[in-house]
Backbone as a ProteinNet text record, in pm:
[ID]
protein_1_A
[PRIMARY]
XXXXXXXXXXXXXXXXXXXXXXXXXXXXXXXXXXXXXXXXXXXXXXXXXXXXXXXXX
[TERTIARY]
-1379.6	-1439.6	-1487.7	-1447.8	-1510	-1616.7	-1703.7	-1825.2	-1904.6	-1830.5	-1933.8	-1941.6	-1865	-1818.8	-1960.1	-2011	-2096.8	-2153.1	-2280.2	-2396.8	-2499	-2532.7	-2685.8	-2727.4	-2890.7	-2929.9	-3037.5	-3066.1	-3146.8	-3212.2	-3367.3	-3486.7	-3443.1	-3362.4	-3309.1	-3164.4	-3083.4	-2975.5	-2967.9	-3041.3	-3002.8	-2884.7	-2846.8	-2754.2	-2590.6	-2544.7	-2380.8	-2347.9	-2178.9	-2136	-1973.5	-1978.3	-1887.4	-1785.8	-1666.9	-1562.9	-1448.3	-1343.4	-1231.8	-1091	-1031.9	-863.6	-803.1	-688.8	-638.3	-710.1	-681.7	-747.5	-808.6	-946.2	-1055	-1118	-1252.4	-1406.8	-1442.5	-1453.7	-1535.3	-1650.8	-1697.4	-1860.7	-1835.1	-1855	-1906.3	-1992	-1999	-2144.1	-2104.1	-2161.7	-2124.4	-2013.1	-2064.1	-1902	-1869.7	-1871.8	-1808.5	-1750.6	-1675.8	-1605.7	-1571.6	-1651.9	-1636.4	-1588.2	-1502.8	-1390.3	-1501.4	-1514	-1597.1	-1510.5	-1483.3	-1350.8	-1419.9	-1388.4	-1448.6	-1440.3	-1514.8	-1554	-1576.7	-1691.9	-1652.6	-1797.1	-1757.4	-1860.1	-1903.8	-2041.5	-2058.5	-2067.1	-2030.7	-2069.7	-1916.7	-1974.5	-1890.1	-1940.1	-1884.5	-1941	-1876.4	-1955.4	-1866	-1815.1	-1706.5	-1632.2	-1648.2	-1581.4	-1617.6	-1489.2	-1430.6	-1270.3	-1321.8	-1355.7	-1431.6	-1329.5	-1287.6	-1279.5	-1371	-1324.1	-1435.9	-1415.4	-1357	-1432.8	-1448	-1528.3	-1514.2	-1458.7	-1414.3	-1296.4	-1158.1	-1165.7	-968	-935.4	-781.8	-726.4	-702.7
-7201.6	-7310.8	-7422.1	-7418.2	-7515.9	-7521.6	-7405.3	-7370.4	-7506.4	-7459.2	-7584.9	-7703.2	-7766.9	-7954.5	-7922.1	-8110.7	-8158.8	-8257.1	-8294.2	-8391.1	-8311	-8320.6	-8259.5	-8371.7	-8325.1	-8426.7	-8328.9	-8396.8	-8366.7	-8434.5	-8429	-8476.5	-8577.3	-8531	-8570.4	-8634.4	-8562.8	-8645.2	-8732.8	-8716.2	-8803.7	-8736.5	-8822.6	-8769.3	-8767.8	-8645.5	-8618.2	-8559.4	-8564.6	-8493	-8398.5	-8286.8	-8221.6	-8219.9	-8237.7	-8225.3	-8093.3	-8105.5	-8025.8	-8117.1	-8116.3	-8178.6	-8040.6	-8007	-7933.1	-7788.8	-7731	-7576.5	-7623.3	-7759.8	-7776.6	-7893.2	-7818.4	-7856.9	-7994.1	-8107.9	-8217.5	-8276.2	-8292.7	-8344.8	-8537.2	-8594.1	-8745.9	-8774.3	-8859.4	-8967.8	-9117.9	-9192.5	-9327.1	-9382.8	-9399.1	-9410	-9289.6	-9206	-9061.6	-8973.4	-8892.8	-8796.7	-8674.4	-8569.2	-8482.9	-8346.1	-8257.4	-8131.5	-8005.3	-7947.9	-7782.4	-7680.7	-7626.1	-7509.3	-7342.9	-7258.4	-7177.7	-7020.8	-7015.7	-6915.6	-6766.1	-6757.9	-6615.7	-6605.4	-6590	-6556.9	-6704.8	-6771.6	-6916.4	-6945.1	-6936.6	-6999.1	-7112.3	-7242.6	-7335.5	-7436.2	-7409.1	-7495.9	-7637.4	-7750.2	-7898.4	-7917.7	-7952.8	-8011.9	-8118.9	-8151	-8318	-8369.3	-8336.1	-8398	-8470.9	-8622.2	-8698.2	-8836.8	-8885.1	-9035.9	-9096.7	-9236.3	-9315.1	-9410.8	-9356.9	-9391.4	-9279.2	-9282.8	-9185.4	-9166.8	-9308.2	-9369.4	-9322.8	-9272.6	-9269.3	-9107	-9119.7	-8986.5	-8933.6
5033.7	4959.1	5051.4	5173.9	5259.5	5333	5263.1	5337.2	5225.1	5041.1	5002.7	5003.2	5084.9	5120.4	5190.9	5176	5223.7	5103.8	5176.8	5121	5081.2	4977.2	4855.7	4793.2	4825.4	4760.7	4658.4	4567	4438.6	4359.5	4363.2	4304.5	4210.2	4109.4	3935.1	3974.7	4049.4	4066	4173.1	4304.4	4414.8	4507.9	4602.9	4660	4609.3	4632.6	4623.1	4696.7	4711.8	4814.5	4689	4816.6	4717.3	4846.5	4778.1	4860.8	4839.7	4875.5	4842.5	4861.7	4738.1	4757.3	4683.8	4796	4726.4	4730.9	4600.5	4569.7	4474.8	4486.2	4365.1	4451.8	4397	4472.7	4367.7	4428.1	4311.5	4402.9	4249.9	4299.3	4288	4407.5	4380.8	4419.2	4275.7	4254	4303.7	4319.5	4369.1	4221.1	4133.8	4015.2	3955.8	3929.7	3906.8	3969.4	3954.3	4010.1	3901.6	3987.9	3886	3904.7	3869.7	3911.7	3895.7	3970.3	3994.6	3954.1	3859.6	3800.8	3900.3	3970.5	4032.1	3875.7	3880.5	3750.2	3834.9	3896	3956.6	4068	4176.9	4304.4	4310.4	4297.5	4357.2	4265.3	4168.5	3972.1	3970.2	3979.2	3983.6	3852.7	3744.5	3627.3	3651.3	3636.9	3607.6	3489.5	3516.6	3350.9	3309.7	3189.1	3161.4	3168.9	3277.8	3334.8	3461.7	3451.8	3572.5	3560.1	3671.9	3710.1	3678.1	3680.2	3648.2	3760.6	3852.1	4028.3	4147	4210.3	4285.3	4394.6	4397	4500.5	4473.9	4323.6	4293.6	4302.2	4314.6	4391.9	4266.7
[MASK]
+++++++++++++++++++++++++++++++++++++++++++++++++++++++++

């Protein structure tokens, strides 16, 4: 899973970076934080289980 950490950026969304804590990939936005559930091969759906900082643990 640490091949997908990094910075992406995107037309519609702008830039994010996806990290890894733990055994789960999240996507942050400058105020959001959002959990990647791994479903099967690179199919990483977002949930609607997000912080509402992307600062908090």
């Amino acid at each position: 899973m640490d091949l997908y950490c990094g910075e992406y950026f995107n037309k519609g969304y702008g830039t994010f970076t996806v990290t890894k804590e733990g055994n789960n990939l999240y996507i942050l936005f400058p105020t959001f934080k959002f959990i990647l559930v791994h479903r099967q091969y690179d199919l990483f759906p977002q949930t609607d289980r997000r912080s509402s900082a992307a600062n908090e643990s």
